[in-house]
N, C-alpha and C positions, 0 to 999 in steps of 0.2 A: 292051362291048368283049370280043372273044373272047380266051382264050387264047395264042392264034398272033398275034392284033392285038396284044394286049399286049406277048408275047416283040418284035415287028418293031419298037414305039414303044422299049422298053428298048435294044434294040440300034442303032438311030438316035442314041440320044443316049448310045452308046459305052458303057452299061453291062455287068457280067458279064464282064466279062475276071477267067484267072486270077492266085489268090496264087502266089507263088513259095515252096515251102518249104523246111524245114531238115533240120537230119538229126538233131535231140534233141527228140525228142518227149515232150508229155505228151498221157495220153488224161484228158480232164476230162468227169465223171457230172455232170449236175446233176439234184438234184431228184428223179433216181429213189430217193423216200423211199416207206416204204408207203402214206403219205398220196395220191401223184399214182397207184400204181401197183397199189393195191388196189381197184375199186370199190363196197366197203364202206362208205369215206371220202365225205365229201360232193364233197371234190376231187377222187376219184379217178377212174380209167378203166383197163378192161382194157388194160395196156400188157406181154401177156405176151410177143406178137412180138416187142417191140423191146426187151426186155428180155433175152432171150435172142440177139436181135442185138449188143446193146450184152457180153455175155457173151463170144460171139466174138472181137471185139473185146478184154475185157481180157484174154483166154487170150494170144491173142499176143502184148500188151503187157506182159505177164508173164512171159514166157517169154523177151523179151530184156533182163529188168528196166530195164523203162520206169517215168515215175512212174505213177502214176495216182492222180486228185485227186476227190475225193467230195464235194458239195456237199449239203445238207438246211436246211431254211427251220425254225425253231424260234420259239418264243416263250414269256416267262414269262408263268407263272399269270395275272397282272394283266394284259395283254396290251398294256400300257400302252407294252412298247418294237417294237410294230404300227405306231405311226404313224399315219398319213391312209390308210393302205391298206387295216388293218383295219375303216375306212365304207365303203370300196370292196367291199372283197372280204371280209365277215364271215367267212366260213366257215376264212379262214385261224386263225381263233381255236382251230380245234382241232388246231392242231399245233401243242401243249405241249412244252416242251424235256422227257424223260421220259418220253414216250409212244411207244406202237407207231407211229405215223403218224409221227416222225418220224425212224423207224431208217431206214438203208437196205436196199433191196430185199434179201431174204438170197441170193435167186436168183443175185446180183452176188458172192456169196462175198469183200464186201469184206474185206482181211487188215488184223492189227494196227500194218503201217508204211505203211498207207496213210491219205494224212491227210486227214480229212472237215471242211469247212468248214460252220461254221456261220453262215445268212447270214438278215437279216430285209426283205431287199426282193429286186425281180427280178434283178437282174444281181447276179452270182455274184463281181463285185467292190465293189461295192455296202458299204462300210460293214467290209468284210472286208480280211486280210491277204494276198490272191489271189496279189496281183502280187508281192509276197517272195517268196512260197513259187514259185513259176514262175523270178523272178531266181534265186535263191538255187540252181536245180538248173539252172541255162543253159540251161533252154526254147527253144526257138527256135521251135518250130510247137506249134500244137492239137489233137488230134481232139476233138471238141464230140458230146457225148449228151447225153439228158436229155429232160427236160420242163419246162413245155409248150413245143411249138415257137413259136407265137405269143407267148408270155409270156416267158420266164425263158430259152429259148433264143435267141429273136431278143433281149433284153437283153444279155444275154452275148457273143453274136456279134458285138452293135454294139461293147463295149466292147476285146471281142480284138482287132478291126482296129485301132480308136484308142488301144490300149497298143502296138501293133505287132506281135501274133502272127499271123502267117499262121494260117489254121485251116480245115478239112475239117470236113464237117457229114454223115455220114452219113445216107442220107436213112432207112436201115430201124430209125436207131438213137435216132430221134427222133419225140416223140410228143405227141398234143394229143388235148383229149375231143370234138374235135367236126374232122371230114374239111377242112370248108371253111376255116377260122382256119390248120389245116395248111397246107393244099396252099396257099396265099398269102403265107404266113411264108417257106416255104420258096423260094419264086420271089421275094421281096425278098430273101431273104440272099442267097442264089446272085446276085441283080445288084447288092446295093450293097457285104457285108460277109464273105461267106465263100464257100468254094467248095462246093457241096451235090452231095456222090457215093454212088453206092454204096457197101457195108460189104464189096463185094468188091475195090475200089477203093481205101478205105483200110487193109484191111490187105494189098493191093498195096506199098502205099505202107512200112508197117510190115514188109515185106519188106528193101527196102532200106535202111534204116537200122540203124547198127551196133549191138550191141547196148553195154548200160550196167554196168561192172561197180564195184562199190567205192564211188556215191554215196550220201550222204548224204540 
């Protein structure tokens, strides 16, 4: 099935319509640790384009103090709190809580009131206190970064619709080591769980919303 075949069967059966969003935004990193974004890492891949997209991005969510939420995948020495994931995917073994691979990108100049979740499976709520921290500052929409887009990004996206965050998925700000797992992840979110735009689009978007002063 082609592409175009594909898009016409999703559209038949009504998928792809947009979220409605809010006007208190968070912009949530996932994953951009050195680990997915160095390819030094067994995990990693050149992700300097969309690193520097996703940069964009927090400049202007910065600029009208928005929150902005940092996720990184860790695990101890023993790697014993891995799971059934770590048979699946060994190589997560070397992102020790403590090491380079699992700081974030410094490219991201994440700052000290910005709070980095620590998470040990894909979705970025997963086992974590995500959703507090999103309640607790009256969230109302997402913009979604990060990596990988097939893994830990469509995890996450599935979870944002089903906690009820509307969310924008920039497509230049999201990243996977292999073209084709991409370009497929992103045409399921776009029709079942988020809406996948531009990074010109979304800080269109971060245009109109007011800006944040005095939260917590």
């Amino acid at each position: 099935m082609t592409d175009e075949q594909a898009r016409e069967v999703y559209a038949a059966a009504g998928l792809g319509q947009s979220v409605t969003l809010g006007s208190r935004p968070a912009v949530l990193v996932v994953d951009f640790s050195c680990g997915f974004t160095d390819p030094e890492c067994t995990l990693g891949a050149d992700m300097t384009a969309e690193v520097e997209a996703t940069k964009r991005l927090l400049d202007a969510a910065r600029a009208k103090g928005l929150p902005v939420v940092f996720t990184t995948i860790g695990y101890e020495p023993s790697l014993k709190d891995g799971g059934l994931w770590l048979q699946k995917v060994p190589s997560l073994g070397d992102l020790q809580i403590g090491g380079r691979w699992v700081e974030i990108d410094p490219r991201l100049e994440p700052r000290e009131d910005e709070t980095v979740v620590l998470k040990k499976g894909a979705s970025a709520f997963f086992g974590t206190n995500l959703a507090s921290i999103l309640v607790s500052q009256q969230i109302d929409s997402v913009i979604l970064c990060g990596a990988t887009t097939s893994g830990c990004i469509r995890a996450t996206a599935i979870d944002l619709l089903q906690y009820g965050w509307p969310t924008l998925v920039p497509r230049e700000c999201v990243g996977d080591r292999a073209q084709a797992p991409h370009e497929a992840n992103l045409f399921d979110i776009q029709a079942k769980y988020a809406d996948v735009v531009s990074v010109d689009d979304a800080l269109a978007y971060l245009e109109t919303v007011p800006e944040r002063v005095g939260v917590a």
